[in-house]
N, CA, C and O atoms as a CHARMM CRD file, in Angstrom:
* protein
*
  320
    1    1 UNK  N     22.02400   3.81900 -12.84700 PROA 1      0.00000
    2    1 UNK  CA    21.08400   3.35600 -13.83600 PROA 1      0.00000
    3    1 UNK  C     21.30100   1.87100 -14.12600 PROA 1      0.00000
    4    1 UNK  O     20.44000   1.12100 -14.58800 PROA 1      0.00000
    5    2 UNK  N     22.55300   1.53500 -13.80000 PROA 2      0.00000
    6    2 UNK  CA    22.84000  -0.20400 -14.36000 PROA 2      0.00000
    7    2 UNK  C     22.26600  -1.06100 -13.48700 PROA 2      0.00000
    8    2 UNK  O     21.90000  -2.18900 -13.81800 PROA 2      0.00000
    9    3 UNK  N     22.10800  -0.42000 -11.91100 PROA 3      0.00000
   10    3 UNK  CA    21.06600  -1.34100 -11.00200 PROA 3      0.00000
   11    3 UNK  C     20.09800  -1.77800 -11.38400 PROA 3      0.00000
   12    3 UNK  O     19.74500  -2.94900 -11.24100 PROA 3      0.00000
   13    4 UNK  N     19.23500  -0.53300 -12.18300 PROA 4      0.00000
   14    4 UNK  CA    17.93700  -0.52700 -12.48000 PROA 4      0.00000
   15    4 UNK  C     17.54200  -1.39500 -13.42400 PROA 4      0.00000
   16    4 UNK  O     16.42600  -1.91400 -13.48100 PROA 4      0.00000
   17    5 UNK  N     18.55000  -1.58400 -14.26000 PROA 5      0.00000
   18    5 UNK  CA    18.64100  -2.32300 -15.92400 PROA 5      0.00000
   19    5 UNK  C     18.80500  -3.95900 -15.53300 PROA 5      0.00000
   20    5 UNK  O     18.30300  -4.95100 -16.06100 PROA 5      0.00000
   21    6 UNK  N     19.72200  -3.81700 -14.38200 PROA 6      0.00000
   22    6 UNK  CA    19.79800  -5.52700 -13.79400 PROA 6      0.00000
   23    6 UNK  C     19.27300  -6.23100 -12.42100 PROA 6      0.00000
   24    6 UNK  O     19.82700  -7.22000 -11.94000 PROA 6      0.00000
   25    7 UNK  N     18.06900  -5.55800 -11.82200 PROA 7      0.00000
   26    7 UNK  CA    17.77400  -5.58000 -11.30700 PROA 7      0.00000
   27    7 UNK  C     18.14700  -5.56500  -9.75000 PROA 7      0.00000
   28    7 UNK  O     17.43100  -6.13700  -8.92900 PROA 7      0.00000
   29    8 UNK  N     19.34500  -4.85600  -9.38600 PROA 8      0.00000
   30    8 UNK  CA    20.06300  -4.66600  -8.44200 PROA 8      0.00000
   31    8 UNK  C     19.07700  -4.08400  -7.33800 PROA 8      0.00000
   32    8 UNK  O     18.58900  -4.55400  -6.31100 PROA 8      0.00000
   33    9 UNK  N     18.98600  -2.72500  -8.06200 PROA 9      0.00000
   34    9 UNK  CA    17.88600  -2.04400  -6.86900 PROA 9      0.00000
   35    9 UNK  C     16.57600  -2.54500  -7.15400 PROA 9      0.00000
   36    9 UNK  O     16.24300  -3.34300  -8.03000 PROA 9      0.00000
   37   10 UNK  N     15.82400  -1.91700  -6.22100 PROA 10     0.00000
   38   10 UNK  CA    14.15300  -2.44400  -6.43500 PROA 10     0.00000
   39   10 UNK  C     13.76400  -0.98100  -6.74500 PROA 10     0.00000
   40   10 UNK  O     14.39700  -0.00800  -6.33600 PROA 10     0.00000
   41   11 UNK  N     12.37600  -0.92100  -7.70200 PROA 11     0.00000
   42   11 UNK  CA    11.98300   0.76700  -8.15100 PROA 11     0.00000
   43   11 UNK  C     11.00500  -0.05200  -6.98600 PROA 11     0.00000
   44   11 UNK  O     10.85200   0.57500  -5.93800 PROA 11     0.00000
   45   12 UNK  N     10.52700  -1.00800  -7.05200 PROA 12     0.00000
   46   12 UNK  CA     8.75100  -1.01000  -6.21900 PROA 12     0.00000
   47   12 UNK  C      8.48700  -0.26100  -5.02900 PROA 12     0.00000
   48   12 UNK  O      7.40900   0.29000  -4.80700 PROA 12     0.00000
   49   13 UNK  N      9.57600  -0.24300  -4.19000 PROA 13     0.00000
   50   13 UNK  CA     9.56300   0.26400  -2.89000 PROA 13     0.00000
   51   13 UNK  C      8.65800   2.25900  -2.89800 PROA 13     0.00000
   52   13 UNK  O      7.89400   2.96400  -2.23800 PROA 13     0.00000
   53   14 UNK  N      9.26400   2.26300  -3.80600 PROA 14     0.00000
   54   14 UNK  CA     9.37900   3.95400  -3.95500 PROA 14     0.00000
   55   14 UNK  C      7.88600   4.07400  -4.61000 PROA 14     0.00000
   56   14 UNK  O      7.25400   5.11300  -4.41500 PROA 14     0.00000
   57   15 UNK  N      7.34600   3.06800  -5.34800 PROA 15     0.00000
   58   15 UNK  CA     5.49800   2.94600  -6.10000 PROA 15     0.00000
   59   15 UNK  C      4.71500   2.92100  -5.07700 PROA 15     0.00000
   60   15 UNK  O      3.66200   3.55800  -5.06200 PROA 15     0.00000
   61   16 UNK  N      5.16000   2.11400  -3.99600 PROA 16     0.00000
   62   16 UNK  CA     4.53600   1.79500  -3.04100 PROA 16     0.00000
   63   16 UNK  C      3.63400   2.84600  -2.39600 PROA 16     0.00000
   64   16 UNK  O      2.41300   2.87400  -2.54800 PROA 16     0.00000
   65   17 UNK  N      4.33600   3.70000  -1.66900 PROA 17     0.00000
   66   17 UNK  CA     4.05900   4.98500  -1.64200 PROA 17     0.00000
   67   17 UNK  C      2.95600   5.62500  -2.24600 PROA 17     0.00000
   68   17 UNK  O      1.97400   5.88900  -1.55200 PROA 17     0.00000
   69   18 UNK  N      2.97700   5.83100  -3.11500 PROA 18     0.00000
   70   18 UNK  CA     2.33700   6.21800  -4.04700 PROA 18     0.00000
   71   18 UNK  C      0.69800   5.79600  -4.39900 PROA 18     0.00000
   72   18 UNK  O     -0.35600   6.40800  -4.56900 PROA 18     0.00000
   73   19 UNK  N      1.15100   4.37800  -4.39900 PROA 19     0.00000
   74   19 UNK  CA    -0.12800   3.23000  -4.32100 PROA 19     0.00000
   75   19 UNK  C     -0.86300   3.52100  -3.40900 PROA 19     0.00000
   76   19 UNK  O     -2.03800   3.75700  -3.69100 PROA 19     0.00000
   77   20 UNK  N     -0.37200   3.61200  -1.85300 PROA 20     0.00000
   78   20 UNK  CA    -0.95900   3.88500  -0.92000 PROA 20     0.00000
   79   20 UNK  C     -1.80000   5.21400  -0.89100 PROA 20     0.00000
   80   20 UNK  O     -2.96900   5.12400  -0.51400 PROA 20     0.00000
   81   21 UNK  N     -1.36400   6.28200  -1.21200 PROA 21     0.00000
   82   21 UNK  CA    -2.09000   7.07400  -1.47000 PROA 21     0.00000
   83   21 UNK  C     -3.02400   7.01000  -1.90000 PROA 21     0.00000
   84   21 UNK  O     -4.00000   7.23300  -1.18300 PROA 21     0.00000
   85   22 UNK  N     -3.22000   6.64600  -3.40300 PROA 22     0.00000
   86   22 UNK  CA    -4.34600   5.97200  -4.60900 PROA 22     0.00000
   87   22 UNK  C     -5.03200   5.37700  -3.53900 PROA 22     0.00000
   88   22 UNK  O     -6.16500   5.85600  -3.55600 PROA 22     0.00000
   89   23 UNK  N     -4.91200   4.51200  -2.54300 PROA 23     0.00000
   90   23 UNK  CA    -5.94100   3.42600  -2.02500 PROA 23     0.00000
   91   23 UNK  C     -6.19400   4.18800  -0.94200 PROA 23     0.00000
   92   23 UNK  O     -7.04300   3.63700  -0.24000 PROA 23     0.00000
   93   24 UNK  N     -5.94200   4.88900  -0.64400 PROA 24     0.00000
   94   24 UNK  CA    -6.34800   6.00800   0.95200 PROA 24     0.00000
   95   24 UNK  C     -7.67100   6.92600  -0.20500 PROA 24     0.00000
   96   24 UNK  O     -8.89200   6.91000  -0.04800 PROA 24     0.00000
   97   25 UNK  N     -7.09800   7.44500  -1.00400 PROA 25     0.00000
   98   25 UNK  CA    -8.21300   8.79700  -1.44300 PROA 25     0.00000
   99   25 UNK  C     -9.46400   7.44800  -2.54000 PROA 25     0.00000
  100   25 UNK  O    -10.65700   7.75100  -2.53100 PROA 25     0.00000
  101   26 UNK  N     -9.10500   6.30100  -3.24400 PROA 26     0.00000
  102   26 UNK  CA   -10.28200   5.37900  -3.43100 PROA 26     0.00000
  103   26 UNK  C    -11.15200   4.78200  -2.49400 PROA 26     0.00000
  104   26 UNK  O    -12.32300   4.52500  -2.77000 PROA 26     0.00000
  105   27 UNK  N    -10.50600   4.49100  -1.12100 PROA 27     0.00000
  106   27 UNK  CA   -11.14800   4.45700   0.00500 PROA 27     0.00000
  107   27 UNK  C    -12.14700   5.71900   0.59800 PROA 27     0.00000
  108   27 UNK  O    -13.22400   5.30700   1.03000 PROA 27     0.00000
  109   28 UNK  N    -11.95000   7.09200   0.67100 PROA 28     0.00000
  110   28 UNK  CA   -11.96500   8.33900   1.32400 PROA 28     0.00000
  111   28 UNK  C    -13.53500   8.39300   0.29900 PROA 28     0.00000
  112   28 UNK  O    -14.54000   8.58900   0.98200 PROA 28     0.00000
  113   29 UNK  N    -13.69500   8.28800  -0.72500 PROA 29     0.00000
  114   29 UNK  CA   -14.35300   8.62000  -2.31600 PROA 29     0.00000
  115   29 UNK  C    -15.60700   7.57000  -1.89700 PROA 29     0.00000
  116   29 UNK  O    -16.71300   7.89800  -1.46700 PROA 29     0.00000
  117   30 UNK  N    -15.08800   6.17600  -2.15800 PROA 30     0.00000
  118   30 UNK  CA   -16.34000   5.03800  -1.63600 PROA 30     0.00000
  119   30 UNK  C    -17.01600   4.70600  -0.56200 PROA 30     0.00000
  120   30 UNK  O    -18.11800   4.16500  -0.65900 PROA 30     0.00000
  121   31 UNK  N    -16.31300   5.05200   0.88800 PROA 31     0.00000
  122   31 UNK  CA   -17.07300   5.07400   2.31300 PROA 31     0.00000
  123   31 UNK  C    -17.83900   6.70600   2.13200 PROA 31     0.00000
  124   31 UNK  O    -18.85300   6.99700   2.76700 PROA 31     0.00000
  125   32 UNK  N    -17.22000   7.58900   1.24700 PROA 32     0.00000
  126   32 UNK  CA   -17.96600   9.06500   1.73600 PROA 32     0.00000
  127   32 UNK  C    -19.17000   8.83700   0.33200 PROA 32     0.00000
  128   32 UNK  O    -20.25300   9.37300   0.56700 PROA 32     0.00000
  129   33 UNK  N    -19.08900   8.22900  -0.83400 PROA 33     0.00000
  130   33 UNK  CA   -19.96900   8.20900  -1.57700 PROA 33     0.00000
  131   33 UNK  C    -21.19200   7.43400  -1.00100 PROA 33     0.00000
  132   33 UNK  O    -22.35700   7.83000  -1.02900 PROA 33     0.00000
  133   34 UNK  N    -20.53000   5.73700  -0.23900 PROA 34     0.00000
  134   34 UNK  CA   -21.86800   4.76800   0.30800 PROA 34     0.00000
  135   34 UNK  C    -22.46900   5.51800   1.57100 PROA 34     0.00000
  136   34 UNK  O    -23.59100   5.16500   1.93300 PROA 34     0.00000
  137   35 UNK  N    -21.77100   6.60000   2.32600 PROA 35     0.00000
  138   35 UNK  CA   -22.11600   7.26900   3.36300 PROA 35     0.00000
  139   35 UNK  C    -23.54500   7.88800   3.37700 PROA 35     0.00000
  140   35 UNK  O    -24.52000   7.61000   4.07500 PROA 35     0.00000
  141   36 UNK  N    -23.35100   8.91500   2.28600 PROA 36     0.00000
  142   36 UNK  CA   -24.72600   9.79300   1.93300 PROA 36     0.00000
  143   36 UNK  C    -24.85300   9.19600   0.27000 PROA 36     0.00000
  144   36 UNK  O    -24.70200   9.96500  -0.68000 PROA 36     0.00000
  145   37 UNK  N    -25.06400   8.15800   0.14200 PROA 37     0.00000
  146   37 UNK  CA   -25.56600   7.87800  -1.33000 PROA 37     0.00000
  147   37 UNK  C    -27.17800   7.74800  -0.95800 PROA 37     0.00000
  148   37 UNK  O    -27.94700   8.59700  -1.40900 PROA 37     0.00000
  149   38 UNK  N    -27.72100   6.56000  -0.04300 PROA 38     0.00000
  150   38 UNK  CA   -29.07700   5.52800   0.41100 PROA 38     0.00000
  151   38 UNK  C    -29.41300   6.46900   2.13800 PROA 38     0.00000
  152   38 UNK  O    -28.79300   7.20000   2.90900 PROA 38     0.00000
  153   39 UNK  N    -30.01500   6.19300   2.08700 PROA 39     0.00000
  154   39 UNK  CA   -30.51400   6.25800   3.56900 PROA 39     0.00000
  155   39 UNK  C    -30.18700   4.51900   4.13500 PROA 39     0.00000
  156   39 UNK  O    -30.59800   3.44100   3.70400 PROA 39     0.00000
  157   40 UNK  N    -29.17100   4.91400   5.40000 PROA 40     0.00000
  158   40 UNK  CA   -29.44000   3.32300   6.36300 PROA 40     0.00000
  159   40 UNK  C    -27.88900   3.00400   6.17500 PROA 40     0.00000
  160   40 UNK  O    -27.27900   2.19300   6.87000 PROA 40     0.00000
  161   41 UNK  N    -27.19100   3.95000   4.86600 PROA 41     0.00000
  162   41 UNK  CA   -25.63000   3.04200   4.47200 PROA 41     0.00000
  163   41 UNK  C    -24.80500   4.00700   5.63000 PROA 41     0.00000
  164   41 UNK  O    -23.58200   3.87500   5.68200 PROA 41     0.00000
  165   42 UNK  N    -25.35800   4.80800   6.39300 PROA 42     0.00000
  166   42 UNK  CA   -23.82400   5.11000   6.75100 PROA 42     0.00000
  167   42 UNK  C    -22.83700   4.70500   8.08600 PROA 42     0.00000
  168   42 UNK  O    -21.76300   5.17000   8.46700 PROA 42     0.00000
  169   43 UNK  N    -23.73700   3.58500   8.62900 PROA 43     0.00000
  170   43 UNK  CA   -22.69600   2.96400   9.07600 PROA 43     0.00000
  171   43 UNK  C    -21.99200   1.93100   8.26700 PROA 43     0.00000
  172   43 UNK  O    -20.90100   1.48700   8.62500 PROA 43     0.00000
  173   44 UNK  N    -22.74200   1.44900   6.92200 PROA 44     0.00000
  174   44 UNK  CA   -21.52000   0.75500   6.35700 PROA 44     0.00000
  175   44 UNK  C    -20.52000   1.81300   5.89300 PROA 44     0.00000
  176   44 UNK  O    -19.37800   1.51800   6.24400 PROA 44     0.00000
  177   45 UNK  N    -20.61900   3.10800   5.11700 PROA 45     0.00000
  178   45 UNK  CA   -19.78500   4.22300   4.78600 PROA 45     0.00000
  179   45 UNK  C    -18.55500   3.91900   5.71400 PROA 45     0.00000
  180   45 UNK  O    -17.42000   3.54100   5.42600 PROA 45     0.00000
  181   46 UNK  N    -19.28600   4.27600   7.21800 PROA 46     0.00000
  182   46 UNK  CA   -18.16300   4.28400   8.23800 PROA 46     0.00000
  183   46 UNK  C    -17.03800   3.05600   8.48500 PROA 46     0.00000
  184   46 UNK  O    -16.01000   3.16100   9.15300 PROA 46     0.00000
  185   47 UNK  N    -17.44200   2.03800   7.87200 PROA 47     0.00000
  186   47 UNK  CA   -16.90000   0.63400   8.07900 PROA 47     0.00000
  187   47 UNK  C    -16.05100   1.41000   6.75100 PROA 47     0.00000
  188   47 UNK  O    -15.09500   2.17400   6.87900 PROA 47     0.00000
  189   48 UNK  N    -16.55900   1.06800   5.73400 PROA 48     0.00000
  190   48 UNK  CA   -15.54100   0.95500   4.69200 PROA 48     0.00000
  191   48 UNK  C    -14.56200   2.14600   4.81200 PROA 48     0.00000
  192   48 UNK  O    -13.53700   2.04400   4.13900 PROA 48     0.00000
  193   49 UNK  N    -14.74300   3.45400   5.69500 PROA 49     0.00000
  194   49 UNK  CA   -13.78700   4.24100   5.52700 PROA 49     0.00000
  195   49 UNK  C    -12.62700   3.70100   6.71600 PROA 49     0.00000
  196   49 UNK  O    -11.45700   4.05500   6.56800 PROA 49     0.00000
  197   50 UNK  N    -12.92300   3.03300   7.62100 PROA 50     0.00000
  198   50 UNK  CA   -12.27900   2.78900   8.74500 PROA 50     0.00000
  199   50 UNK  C    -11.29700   1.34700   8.20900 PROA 50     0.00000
  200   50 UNK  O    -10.07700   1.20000   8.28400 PROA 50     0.00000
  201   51 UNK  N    -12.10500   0.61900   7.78800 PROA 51     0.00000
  202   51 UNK  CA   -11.79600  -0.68300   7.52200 PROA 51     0.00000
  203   51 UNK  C    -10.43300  -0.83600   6.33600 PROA 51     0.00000
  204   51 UNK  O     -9.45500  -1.58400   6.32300 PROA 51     0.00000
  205   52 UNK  N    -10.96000   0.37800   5.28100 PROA 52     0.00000
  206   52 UNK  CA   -10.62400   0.32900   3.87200 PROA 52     0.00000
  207   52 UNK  C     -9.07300   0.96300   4.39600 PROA 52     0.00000
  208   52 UNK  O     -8.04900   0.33200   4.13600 PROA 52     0.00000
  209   53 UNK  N     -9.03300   2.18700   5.10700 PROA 53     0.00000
  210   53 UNK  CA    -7.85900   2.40800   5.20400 PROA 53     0.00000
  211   53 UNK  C     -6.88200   1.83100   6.28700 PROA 53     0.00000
  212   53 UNK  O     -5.81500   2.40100   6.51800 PROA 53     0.00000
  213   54 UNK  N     -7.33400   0.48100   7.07000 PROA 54     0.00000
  214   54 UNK  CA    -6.94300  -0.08500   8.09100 PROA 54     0.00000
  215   54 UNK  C     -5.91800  -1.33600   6.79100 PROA 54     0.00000
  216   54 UNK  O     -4.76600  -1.76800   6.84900 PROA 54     0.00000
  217   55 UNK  N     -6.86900  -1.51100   5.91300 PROA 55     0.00000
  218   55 UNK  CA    -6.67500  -2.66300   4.81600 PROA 55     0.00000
  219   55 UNK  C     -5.60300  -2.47100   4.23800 PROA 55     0.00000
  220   55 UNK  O     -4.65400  -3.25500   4.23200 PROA 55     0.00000
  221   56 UNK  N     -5.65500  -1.51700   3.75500 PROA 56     0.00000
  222   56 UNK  CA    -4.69300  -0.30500   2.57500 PROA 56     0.00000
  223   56 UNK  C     -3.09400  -0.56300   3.46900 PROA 56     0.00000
  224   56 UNK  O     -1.98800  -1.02000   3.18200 PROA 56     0.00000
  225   57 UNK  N     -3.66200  -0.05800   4.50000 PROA 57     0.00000
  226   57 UNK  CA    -1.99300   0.27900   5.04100 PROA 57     0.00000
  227   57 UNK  C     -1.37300  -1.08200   5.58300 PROA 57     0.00000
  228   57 UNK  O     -0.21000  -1.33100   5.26800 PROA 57     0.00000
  229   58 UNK  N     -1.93200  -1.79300   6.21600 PROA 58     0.00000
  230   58 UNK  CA    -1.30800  -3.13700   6.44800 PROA 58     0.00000
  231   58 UNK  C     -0.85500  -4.20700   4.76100 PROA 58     0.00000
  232   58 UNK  O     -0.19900  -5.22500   4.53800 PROA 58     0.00000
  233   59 UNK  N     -1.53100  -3.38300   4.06100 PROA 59     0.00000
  234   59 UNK  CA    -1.38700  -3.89200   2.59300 PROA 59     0.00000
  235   59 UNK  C      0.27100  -3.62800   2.35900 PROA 59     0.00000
  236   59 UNK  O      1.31900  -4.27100   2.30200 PROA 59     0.00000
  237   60 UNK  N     -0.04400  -2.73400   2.29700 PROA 60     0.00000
  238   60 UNK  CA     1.81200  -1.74300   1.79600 PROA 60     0.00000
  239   60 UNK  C      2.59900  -2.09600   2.62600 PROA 60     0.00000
  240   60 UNK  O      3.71500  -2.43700   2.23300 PROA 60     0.00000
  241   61 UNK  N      2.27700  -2.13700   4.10000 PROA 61     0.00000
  242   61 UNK  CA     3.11800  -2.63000   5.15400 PROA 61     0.00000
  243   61 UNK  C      4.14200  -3.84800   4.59100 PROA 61     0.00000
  244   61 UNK  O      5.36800  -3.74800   4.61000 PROA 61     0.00000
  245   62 UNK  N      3.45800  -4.92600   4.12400 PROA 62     0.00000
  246   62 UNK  CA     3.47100  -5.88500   3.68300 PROA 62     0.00000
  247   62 UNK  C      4.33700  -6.06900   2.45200 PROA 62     0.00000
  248   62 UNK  O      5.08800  -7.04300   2.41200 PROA 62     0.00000
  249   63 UNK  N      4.28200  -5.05100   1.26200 PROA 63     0.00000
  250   63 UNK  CA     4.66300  -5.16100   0.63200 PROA 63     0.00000
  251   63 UNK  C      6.30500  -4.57800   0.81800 PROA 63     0.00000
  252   63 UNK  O      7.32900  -5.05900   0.33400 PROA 63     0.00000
  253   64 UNK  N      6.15400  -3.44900   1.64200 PROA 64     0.00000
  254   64 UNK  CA     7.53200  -2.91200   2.00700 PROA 64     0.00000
  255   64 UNK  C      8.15700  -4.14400   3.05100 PROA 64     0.00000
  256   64 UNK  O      9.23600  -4.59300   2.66500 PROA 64     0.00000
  257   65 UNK  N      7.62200  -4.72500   4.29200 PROA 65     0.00000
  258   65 UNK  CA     8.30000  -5.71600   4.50500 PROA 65     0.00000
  259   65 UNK  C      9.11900  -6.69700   3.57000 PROA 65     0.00000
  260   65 UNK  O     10.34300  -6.81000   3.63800 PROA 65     0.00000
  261   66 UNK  N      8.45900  -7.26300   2.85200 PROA 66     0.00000
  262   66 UNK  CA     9.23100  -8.36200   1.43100 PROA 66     0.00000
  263   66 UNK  C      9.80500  -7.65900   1.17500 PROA 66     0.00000
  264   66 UNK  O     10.70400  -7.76300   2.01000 PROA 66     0.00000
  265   67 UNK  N     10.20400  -6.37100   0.17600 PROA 67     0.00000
  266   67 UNK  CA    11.44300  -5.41800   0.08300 PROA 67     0.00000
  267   67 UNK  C     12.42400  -5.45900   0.36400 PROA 67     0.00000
  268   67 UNK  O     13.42200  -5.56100  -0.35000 PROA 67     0.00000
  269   68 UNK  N     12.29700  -5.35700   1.95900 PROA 68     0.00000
  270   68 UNK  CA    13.20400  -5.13300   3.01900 PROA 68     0.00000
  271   68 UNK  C     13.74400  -6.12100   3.22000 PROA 68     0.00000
  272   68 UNK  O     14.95500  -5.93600   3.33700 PROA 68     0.00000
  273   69 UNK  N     13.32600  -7.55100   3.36900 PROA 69     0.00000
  274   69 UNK  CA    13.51400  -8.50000   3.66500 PROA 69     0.00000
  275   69 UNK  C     14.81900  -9.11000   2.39400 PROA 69     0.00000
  276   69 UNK  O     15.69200  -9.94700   2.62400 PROA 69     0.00000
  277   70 UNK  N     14.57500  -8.38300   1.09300 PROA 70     0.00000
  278   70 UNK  CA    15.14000  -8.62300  -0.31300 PROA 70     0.00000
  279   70 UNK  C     16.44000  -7.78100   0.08300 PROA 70     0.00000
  280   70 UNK  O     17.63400  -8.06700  -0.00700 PROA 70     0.00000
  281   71 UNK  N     16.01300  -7.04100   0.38900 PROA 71     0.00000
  282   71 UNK  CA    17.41700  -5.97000   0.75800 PROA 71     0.00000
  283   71 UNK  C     18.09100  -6.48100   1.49900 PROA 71     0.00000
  284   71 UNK  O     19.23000  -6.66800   1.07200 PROA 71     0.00000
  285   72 UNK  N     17.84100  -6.91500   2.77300 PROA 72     0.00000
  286   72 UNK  CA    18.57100  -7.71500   3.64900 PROA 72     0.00000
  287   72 UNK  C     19.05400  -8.86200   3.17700 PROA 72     0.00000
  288   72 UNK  O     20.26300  -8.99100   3.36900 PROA 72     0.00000
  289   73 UNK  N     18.46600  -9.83900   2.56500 PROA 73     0.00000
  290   73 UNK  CA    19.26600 -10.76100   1.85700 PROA 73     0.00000
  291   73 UNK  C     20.03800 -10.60900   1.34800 PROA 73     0.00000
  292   73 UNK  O     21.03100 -11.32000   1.50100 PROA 73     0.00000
  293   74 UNK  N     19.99900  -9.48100   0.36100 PROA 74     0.00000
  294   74 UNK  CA    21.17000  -8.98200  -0.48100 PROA 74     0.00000
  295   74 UNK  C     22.48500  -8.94400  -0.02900 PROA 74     0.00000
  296   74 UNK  O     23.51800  -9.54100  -0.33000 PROA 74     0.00000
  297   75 UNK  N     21.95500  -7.48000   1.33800 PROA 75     0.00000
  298   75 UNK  CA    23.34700  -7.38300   2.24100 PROA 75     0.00000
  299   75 UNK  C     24.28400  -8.64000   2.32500 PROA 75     0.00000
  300   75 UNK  O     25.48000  -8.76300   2.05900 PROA 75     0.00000
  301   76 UNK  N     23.02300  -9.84200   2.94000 PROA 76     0.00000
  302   76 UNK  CA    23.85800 -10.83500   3.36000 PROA 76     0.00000
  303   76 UNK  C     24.79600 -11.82200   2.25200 PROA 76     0.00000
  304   76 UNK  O     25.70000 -12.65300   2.33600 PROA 76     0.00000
  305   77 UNK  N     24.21500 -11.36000   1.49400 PROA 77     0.00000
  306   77 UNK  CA    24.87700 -12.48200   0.11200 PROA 77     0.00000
  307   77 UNK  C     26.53100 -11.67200  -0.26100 PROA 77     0.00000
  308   77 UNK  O     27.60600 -12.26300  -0.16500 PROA 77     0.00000
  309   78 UNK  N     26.38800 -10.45500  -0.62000 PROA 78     0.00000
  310   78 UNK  CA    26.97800  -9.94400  -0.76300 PROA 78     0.00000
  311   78 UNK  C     28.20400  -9.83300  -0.11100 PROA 78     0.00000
  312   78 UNK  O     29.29100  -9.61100  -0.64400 PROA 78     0.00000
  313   79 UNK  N     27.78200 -10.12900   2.00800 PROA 79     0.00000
  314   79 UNK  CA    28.87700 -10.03700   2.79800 PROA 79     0.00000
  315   79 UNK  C     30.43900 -11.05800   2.14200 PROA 79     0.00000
  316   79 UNK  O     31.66200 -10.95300   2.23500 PROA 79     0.00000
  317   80 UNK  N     29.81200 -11.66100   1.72700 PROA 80     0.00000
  318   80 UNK  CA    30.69600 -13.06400   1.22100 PROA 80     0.00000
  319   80 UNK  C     31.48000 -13.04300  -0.02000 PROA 80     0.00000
  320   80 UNK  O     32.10600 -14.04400  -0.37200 PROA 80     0.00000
């Protein structure tokens, strides 16, 4: 718990997760709503479902990289 209090560990890593989900099923909801909402949208539907979760995950990717990258620094500071 004293990591958490001094910022030793990171909680974000573990939200992340989570987030991703949220942005997979807000994605899944808005390409399948613009899909059959109009007549003419569902190849945009298809974009935004393809696109949205192409977005999403290189998103988090991203964010877990920097993480990692924090973690590894750490290691290295620490070696010393």
């Amino acid at each position: 718990m004293k990591n958490l209090f001094f910022f030793d560990a990171m909680l974000t890593p573990k939200i992340i997760t989570f987030v991703y989900w949220l942005l997979l099923l807000s994605v899944a909801i808005s390409g399948l709503t613009m899909m059959f909402s109009s007549y003419g949208s569902f190849l945009g539907g298809l974009g935004t479902l393809i696109g949205g979760a192409i977005a999403a995950r290189i998103w988090c990717e991203l964010m877990i990289v920097l993480f990692k990258i924090h973690e590894n620094l750490q290691k290295i500071a620490n070696r010393d």
